[in-house]
N, C-alpha and C positions, 0 to 999 in steps of 0.2 A: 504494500500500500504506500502510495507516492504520500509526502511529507506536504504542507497548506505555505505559501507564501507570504509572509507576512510584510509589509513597508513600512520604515517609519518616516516622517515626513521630509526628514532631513536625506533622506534616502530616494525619496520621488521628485523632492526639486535638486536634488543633485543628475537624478537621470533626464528629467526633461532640458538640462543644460549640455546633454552629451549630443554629438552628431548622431542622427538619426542610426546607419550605416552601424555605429558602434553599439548605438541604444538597442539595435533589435539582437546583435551576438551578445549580448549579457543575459538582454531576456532569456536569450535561448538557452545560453549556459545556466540561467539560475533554475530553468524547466528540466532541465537535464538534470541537477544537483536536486532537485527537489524527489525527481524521482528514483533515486539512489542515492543519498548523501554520503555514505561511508563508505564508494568506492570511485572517489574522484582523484586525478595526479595532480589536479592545479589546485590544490586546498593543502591548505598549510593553517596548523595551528598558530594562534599568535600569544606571545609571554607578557609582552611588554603594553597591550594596550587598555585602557580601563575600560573603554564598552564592547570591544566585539575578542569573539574568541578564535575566530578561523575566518581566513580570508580566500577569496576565488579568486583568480588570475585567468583573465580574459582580454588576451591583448597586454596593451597599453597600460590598461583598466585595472584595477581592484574592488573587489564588495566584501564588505566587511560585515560579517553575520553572528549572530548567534544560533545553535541547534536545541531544540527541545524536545528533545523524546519521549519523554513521556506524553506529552502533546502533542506530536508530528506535527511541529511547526519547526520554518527557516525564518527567524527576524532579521530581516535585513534591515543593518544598520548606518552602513552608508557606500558611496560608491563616488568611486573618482581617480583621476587618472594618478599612476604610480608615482609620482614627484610629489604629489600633493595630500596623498589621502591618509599617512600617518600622521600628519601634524596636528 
């Protein structure tokens, strides 16, 4: 059973600021991740950040999630280009 997407807001006006072109390969990658999350190569835990625990590498790009199993929820927390998006 594929896992519920969830956006926070900070996370939907970050992607409506992305190029279209990039906006739909995220989508696609976080529909892909949603429907298997523990067998992805571009997810990486993360140590160092206070809101999100595991990030998706898509491009360029980063989305910076939380997973909730017990829930079958992906909270996506934010999303933005690699230069930018651990600050």
């Amino acid at each position: 059973m594929a896992y519920q997407l969830s956006f926070s807001d900070k996370a939907l006006k970050s992607l409506k600021r992305i190029p279209r072109s990039d906006n739909e390969r995220i989508i696609a990658a976080l529909e892909e991740l949603a429907k298997d999350p523990d067998s992805k190569p571009n997810v990486k835990r993360l140590n160092n950040h206070a809101e999100a625990i595991f990030r998706l590498r898509v491009g360029n790009y980063r989305v910076l999630y939380d997973k909730y199993d017990a829930l079958r929820i992906i909270a996506v927390i934010d999303v933005g280009h690699r230069k930018d998006i651990y600050e």
